[in-house]
SEBA-111651 format. One record per residue: residue in one letter; residue number from 1; x, y, z of N, C-alpha, C, O in turn. Coordinates in pm, 1 decimal. Layout:
<rs>
<r vogu="a" torti="NUM" n_east="X" n_north="Y" n_up="Z" ca_east="X" ca_north="Y" ca_up="Z" c_east="X" c_north="Y" c_up="Z" o_east="X" o_north="Y" o_up="Z"/>
...
</rs>
This chain:
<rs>
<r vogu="x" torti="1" n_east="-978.9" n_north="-2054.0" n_up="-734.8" ca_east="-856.3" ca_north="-1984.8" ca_up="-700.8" c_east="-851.5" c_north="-1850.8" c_up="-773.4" o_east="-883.4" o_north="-1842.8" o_up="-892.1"/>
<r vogu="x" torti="2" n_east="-806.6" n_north="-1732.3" n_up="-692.9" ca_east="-767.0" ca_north="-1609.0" ca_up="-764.3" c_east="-637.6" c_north="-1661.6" c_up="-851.2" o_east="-554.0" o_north="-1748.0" o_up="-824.4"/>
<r vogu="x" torti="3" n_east="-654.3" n_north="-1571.1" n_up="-972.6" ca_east="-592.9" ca_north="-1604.5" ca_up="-1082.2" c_east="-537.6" c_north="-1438.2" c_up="-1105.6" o_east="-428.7" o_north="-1410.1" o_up="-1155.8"/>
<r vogu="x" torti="4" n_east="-655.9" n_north="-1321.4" n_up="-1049.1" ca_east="-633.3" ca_north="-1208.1" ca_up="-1133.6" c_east="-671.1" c_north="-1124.8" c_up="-1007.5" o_east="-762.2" o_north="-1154.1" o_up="-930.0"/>
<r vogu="x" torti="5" n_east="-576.2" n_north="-1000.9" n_up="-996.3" ca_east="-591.2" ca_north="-890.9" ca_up="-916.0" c_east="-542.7" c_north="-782.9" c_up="-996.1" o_east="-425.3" o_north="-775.1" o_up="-1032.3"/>
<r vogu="x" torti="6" n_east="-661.9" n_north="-670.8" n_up="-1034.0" ca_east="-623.7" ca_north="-576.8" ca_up="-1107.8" c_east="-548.9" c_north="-458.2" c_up="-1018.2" o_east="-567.2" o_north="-437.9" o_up="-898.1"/>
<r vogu="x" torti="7" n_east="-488.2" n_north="-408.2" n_up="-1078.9" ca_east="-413.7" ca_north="-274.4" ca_up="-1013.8" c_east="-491.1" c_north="-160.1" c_up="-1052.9" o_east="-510.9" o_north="-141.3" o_up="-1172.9"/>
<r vogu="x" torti="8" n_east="-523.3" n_north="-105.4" n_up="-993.2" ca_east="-589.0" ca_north="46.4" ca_up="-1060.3" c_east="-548.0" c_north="174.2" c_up="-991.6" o_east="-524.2" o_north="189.4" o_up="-871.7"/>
<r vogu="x" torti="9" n_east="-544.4" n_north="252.2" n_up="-1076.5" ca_east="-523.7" ca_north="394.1" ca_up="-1036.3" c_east="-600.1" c_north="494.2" c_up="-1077.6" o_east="-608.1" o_north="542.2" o_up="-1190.6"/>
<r vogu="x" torti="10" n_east="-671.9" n_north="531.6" n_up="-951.9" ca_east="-793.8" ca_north="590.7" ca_up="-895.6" c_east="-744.6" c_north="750.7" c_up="-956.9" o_east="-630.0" o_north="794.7" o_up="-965.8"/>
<r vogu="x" torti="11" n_east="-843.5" n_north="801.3" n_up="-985.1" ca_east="-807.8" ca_north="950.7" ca_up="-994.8" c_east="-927.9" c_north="1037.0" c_up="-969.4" o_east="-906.8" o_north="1157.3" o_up="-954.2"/>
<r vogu="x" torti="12" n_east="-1010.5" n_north="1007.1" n_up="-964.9" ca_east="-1158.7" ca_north="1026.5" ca_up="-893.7" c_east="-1231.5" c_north="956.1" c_up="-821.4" o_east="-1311.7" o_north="881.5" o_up="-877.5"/>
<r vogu="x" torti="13" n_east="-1224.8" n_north="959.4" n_up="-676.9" ca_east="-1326.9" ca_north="852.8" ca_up="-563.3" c_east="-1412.0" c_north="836.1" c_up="-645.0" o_east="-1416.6" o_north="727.9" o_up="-703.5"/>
<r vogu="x" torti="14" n_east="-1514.8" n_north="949.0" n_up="-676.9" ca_east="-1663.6" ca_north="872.5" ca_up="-695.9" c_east="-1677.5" c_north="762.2" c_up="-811.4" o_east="-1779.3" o_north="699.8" o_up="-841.1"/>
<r vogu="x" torti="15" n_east="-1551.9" n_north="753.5" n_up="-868.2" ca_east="-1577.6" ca_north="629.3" ca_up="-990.7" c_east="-1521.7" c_north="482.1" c_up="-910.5" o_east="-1506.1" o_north="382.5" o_up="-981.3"/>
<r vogu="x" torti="16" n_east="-1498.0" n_north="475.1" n_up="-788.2" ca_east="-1465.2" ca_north="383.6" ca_up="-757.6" c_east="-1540.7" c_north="267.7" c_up="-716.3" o_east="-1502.8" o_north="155.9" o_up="-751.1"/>
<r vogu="x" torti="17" n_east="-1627.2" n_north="281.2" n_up="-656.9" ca_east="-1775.5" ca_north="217.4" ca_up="-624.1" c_east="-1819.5" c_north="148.7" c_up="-683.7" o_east="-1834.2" o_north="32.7" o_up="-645.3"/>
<r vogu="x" torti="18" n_east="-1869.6" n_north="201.6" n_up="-833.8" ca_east="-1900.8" ca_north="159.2" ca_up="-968.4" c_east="-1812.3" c_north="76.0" c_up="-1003.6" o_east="-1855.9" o_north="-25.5" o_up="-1057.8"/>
<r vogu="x" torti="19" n_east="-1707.7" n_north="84.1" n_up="-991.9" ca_east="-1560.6" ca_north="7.6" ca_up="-1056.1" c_east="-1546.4" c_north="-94.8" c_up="-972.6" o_east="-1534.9" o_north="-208.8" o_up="-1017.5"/>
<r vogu="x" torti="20" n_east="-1545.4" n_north="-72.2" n_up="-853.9" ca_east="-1540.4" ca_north="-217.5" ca_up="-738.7" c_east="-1640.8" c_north="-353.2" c_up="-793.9" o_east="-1617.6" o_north="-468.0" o_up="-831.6"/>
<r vogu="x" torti="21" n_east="-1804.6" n_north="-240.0" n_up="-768.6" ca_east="-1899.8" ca_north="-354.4" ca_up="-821.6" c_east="-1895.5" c_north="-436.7" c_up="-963.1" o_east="-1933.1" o_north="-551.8" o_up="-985.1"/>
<r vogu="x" torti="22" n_east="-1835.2" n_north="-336.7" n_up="-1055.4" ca_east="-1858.5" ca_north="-392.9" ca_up="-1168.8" c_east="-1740.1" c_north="-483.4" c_up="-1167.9" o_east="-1752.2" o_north="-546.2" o_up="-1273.1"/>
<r vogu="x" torti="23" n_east="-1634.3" n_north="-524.2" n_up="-1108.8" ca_east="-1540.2" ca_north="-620.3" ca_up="-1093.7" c_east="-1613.1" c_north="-752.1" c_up="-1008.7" o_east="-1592.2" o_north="-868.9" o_up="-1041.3"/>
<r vogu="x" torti="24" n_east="-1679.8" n_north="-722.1" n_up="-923.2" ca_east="-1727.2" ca_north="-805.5" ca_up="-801.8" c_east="-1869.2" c_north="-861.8" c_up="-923.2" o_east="-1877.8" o_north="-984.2" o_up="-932.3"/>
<r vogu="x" torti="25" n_east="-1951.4" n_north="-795.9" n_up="-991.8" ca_east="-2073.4" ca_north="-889.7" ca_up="-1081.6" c_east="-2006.5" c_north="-978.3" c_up="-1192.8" o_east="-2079.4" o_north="-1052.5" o_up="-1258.6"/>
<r vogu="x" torti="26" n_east="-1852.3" n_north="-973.7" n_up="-1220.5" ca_east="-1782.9" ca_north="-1011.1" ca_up="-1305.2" c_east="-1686.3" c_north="-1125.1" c_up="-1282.3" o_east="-1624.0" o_north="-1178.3" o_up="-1374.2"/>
<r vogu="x" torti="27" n_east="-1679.3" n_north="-1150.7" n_up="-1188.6" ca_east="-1654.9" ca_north="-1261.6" ca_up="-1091.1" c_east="-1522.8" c_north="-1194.3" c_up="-1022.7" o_east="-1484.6" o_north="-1280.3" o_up="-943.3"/>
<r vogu="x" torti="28" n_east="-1439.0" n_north="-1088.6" n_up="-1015.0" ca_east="-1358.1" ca_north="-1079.4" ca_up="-944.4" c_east="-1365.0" c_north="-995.3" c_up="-824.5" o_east="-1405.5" o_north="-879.2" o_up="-818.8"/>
<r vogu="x" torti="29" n_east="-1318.2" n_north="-1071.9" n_up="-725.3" ca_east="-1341.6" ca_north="-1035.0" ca_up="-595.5" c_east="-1250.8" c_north="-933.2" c_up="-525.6" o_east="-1287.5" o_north="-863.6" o_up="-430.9"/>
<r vogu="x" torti="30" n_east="-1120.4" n_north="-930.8" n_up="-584.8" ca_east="-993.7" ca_north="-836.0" ca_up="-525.2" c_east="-983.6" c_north="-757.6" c_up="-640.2" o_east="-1020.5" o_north="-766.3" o_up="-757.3"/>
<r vogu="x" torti="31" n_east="-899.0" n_north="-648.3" n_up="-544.4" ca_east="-822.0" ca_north="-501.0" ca_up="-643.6" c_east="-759.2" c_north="-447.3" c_up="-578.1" o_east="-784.5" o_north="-445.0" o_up="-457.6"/>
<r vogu="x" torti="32" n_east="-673.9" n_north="-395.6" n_up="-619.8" ca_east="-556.5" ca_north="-319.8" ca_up="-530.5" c_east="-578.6" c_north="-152.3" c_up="-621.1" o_east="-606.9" o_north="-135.8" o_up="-739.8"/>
<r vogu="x" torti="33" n_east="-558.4" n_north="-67.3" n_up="-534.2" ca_east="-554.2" ca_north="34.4" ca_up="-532.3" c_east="-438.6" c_north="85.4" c_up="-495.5" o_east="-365.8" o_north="61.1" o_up="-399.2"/>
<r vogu="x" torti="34" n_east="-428.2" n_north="176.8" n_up="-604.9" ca_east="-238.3" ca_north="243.6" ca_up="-602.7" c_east="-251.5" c_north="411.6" c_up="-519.9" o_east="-340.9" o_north="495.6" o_up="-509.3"/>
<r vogu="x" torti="35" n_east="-127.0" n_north="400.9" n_up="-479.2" ca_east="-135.6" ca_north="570.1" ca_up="-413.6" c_east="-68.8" c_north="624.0" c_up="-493.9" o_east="35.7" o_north="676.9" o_up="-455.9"/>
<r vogu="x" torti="36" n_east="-117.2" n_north="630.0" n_up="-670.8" ca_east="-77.1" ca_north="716.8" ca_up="-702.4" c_east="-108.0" c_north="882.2" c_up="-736.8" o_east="-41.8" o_north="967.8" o_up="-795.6"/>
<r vogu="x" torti="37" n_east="-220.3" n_north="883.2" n_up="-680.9" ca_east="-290.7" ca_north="1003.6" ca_up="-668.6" c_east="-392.2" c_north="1003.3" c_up="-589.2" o_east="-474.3" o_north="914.2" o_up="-567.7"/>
<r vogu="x" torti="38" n_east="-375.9" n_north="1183.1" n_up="-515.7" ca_east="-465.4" ca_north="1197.7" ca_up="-403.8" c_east="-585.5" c_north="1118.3" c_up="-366.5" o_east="-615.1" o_north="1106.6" o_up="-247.6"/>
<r vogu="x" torti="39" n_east="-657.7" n_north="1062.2" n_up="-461.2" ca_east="-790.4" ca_north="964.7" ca_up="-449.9" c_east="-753.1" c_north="824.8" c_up="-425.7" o_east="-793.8" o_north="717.0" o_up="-468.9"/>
<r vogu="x" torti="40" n_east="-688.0" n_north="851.1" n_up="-366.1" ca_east="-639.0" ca_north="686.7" ca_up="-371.3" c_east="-723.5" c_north="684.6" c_up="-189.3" o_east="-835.6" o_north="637.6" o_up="-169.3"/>
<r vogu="x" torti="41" n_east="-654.3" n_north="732.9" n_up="-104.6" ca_east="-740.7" ca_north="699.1" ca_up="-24.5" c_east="-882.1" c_north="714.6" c_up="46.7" o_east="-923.1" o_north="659.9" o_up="149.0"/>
<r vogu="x" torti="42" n_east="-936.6" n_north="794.3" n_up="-27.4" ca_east="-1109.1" ca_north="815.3" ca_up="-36.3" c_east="-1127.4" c_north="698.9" c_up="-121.1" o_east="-1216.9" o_north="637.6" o_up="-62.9"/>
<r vogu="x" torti="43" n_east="-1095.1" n_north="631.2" n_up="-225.6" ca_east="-1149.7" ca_north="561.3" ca_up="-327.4" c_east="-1129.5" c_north="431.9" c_up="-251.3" o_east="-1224.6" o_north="353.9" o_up="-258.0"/>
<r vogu="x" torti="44" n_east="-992.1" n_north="381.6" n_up="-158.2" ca_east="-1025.8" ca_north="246.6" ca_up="-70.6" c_east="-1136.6" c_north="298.4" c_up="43.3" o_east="-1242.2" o_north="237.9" o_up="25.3"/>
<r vogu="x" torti="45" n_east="-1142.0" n_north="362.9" n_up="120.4" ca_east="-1239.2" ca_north="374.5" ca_up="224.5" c_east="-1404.6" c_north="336.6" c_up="209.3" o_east="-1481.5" o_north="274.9" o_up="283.0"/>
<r vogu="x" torti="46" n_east="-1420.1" n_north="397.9" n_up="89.1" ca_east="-1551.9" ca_north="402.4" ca_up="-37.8" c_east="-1572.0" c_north="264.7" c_up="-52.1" o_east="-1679.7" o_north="221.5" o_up="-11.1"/>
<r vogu="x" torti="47" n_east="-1492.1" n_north="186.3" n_up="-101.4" ca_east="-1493.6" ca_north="19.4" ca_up="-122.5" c_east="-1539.3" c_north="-38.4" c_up="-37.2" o_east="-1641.7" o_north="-106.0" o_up="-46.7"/>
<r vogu="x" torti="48" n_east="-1482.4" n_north="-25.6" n_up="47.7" ca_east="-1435.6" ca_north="-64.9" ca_up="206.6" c_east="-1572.1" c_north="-69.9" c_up="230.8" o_east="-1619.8" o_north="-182.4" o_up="215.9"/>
<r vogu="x" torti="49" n_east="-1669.8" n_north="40.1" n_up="272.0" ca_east="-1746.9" ca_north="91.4" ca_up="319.5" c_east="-1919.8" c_north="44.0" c_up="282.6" o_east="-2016.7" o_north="36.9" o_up="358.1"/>
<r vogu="x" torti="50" n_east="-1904.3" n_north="11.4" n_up="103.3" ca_east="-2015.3" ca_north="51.1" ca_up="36.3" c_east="-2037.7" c_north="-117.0" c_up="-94.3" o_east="-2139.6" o_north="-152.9" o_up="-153.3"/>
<r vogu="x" torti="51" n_east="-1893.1" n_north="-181.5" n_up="-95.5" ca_east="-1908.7" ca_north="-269.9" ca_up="-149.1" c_east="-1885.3" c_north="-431.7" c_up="-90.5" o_east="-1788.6" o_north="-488.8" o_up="-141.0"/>
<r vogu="x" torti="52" n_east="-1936.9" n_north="-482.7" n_up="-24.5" ca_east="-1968.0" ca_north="-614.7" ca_up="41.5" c_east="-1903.8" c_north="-723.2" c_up="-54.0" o_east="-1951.0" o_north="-732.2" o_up="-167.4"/>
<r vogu="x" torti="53" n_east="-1811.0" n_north="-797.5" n_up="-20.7" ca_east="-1729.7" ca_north="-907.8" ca_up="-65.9" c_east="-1583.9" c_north="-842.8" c_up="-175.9" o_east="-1504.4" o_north="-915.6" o_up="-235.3"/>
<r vogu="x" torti="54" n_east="-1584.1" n_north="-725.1" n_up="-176.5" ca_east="-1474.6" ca_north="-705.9" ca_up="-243.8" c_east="-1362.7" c_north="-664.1" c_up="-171.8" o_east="-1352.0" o_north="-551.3" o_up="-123.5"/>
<r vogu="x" torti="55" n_east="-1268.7" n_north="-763.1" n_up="-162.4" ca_east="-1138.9" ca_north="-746.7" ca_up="-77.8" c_east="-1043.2" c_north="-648.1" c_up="-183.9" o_east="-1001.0" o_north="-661.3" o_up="-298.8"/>
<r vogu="x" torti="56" n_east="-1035.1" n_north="-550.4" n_up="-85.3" ca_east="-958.3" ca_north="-409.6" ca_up="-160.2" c_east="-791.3" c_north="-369.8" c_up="-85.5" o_east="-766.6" o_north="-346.4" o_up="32.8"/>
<r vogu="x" torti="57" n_east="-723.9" n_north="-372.2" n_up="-169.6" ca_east="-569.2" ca_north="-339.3" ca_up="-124.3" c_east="-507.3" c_north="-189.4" c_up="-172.1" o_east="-539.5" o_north="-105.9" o_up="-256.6"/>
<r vogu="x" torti="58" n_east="-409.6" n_north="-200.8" n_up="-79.4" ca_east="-344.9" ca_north="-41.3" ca_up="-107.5" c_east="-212.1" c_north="-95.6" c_up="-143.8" o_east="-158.6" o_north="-184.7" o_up="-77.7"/>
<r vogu="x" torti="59" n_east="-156.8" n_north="-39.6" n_up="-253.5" ca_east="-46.3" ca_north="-29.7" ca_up="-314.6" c_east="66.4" c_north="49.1" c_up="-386.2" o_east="24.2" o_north="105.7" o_up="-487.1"/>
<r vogu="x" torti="60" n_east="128.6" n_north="58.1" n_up="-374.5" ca_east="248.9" ca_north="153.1" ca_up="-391.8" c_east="264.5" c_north="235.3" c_up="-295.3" o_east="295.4" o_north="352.4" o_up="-317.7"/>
<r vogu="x" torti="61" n_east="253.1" n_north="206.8" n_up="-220.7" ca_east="302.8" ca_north="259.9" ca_up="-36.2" c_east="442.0" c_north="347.9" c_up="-11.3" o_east="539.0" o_north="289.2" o_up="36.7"/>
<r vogu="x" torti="62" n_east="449.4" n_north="468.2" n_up="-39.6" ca_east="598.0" ca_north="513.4" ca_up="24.2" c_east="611.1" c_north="556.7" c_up="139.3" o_east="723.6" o_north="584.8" o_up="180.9"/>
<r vogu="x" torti="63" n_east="500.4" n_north="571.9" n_up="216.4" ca_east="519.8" ca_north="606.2" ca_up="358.5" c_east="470.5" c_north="530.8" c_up="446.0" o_east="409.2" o_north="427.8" o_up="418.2"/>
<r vogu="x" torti="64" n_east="500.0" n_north="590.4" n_up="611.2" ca_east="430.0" ca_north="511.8" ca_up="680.7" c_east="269.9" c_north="527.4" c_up="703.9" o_east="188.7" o_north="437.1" o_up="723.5"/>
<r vogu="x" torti="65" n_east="247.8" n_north="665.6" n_up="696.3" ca_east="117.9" ca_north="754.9" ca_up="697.6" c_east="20.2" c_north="670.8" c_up="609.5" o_east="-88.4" o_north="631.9" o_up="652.3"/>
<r vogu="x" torti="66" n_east="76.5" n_north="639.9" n_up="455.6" ca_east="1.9" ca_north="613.6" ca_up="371.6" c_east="-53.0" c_north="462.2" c_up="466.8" o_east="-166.4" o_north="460.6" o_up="514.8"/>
<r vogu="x" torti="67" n_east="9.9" n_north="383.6" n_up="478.0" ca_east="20.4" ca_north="204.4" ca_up="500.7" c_east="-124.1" c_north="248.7" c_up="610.9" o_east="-216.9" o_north="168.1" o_up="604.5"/>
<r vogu="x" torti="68" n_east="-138.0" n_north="334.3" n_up="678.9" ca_east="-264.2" ca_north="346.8" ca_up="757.8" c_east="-406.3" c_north="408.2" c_up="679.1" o_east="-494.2" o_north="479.1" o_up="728.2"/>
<r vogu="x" torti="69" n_east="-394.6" n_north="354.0" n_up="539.3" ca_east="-573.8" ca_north="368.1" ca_up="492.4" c_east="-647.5" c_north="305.4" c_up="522.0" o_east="-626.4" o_north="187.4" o_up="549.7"/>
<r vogu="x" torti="70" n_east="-770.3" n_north="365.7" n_up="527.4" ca_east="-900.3" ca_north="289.1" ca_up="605.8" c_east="-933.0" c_north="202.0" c_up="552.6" o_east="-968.4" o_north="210.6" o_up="435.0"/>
<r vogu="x" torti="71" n_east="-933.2" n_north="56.1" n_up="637.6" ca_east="-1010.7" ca_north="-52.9" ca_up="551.7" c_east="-989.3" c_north="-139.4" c_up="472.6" o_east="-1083.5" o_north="-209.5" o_up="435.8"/>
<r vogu="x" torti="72" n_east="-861.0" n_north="-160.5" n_up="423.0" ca_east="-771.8" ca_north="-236.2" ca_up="356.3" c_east="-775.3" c_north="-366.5" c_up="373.9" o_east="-812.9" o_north="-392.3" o_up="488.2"/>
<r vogu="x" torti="73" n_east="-754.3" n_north="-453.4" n_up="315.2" ca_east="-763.7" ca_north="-624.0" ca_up="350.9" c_east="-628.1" c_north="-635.9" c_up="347.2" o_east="-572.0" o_north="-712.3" o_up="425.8"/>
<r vogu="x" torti="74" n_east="-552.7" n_north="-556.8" n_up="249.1" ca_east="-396.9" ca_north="-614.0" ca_up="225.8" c_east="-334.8" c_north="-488.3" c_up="171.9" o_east="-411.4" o_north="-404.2" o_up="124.9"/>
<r vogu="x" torti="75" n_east="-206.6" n_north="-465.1" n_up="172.9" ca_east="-74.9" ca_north="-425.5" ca_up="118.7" c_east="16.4" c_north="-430.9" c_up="83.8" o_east="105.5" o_north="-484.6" o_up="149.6"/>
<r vogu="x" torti="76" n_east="43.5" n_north="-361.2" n_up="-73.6" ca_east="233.6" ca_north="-384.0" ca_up="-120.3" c_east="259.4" c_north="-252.8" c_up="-78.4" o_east="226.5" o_north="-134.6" o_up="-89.0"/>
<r vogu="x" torti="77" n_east="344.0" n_north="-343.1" n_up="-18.8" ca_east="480.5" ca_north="-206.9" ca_up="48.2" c_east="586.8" c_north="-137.5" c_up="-32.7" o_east="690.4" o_north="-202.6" o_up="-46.1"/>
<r vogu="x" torti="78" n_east="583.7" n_north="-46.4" n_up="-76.4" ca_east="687.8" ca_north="5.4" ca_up="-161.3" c_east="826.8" c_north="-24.8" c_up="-82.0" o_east="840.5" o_north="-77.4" o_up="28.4"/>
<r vogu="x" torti="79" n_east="940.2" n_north="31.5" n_up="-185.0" ca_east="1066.8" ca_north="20.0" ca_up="-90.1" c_east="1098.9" c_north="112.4" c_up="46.9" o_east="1132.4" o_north="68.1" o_up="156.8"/>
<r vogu="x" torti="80" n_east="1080.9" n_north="242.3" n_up="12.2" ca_east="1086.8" ca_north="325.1" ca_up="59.0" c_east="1042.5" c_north="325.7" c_up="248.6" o_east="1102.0" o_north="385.8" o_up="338.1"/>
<r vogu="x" torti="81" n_east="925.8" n_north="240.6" n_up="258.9" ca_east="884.0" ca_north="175.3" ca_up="368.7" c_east="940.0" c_north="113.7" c_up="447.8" o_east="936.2" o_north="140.1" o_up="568.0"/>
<r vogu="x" torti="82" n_east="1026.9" n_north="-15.8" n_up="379.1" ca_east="1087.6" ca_north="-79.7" ca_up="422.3" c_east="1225.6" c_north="-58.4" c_up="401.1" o_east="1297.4" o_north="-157.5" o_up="387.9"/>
<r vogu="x" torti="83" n_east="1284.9" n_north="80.1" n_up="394.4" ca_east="1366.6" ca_north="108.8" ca_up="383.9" c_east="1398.5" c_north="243.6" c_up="499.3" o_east="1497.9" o_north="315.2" o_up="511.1"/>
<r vogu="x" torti="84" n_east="1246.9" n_north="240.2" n_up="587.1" ca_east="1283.6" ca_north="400.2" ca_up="641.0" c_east="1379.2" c_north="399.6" c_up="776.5" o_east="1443.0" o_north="297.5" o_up="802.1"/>
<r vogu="x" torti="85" n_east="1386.7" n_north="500.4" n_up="851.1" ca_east="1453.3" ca_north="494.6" ca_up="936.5" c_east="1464.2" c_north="404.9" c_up="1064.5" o_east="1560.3" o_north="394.3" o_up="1140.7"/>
<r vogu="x" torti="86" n_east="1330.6" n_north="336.9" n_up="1069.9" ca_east="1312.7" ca_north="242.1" ca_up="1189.1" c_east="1203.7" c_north="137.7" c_up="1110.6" o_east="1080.6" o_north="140.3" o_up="1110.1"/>
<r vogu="x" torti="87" n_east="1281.6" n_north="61.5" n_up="1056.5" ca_east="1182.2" ca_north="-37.6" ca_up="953.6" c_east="1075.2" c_north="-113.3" c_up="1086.5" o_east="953.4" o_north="-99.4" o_up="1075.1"/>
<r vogu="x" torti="88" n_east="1138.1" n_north="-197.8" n_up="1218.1" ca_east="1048.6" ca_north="-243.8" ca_up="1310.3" c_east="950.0" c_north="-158.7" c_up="1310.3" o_east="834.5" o_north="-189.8" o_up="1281.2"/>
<r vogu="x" torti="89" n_east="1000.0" n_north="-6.4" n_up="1353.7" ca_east="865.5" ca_north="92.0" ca_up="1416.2" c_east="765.4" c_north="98.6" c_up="1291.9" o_east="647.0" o_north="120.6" o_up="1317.6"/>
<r vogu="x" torti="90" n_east="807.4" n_north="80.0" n_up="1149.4" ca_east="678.4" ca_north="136.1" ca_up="1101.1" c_east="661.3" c_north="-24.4" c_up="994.7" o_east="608.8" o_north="-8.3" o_up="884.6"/>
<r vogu="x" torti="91" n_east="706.4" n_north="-168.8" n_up="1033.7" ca_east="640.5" ca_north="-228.7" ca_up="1036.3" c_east="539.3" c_north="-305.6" c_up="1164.9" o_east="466.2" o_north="-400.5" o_up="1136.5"/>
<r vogu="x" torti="92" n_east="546.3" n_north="-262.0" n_up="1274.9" ca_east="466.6" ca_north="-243.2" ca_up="1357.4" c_east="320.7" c_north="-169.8" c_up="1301.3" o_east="203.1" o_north="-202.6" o_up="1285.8"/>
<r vogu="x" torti="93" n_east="388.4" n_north="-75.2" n_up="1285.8" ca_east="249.4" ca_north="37.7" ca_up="1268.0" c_east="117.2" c_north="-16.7" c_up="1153.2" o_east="-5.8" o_north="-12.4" o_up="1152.8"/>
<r vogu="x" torti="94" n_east="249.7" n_north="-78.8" n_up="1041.9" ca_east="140.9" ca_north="-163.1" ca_up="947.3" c_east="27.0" c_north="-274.4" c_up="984.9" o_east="-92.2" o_north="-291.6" o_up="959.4"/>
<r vogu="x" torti="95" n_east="122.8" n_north="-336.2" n_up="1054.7" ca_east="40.5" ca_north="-464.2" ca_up="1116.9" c_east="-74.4" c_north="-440.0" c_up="1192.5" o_east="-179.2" o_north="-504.5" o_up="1189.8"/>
<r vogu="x" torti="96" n_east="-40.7" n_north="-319.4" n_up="1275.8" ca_east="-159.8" ca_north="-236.6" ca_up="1311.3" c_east="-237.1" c_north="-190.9" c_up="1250.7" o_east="-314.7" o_north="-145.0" o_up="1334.6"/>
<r vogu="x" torti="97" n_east="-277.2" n_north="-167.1" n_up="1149.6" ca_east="-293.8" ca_north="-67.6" ca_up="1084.2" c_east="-411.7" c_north="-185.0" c_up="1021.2" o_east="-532.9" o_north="-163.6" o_up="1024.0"/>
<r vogu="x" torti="98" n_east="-346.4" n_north="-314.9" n_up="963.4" ca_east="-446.3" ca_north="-436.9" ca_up="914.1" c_east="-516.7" c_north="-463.4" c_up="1008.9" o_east="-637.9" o_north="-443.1" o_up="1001.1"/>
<r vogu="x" torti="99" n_east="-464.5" n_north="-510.8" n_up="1112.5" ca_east="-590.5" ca_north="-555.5" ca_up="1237.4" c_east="-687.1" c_north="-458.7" c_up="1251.3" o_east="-807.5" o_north="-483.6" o_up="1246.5"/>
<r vogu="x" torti="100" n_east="-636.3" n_north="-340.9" n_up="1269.6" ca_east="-744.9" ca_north="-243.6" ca_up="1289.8" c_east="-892.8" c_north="-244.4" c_up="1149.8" o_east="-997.9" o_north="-181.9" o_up="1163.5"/>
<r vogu="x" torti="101" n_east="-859.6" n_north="-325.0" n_up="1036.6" ca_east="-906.0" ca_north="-309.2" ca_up="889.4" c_east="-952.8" c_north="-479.8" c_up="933.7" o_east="-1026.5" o_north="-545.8" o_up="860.5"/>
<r vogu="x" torti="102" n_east="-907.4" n_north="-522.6" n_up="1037.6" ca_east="-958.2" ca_north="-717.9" ca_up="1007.0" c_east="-1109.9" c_north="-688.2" c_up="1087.8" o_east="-1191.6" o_north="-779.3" o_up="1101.2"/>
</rs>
């Protein structure tokens, strides 16, 4: 059973790769990735892309734009999301947004 999902906040893609694997030879398989800076979504796509068995999440979500990064297994939704002007329309868009990443 997962026990541990680290949160990280990316501030340079190219260290992310390195950081995925070295979680994944260490026995952990998940990580969530925060949008708290511009690298946040080059650094999930990178995962996504380049590291095999590591289920990677996007987190701290304030928009709807953001909730559509490439490749994602999962998402925390900030409030702001689920607070916007048409919560259906842009939880639609999310759900989309995973299938398109399943």
């Amino acid at each position: 059973a997962i026990r541990l999902v680290p949160v990280v906040v990316i501030h340079d893609a190219d260290k992310a790769v390195p950081l995925a694997k070295a979680l994944l030879d260490n026995g952990c398989a998940f990580m969530e990735i925060t949008f708290r800076t511009p690298a946040a979504a080059e650094a999930i796509a990178r995962i996504s892309r380049e590291v095999s068995g590591m289920l990677v999440g996007a987190g701290t979500l304030l928009t709807p734009e953001q909730a559509q990064a490439a490749g994602v297994d999962y998402m925390v939704i900030g409030r702001p999301v689920t607070q916007s002007a048409d919560p259906a329309q842009t939880l639609n868009m999310i759900n989309a947004s995973l299938k398109r990443g399943a």
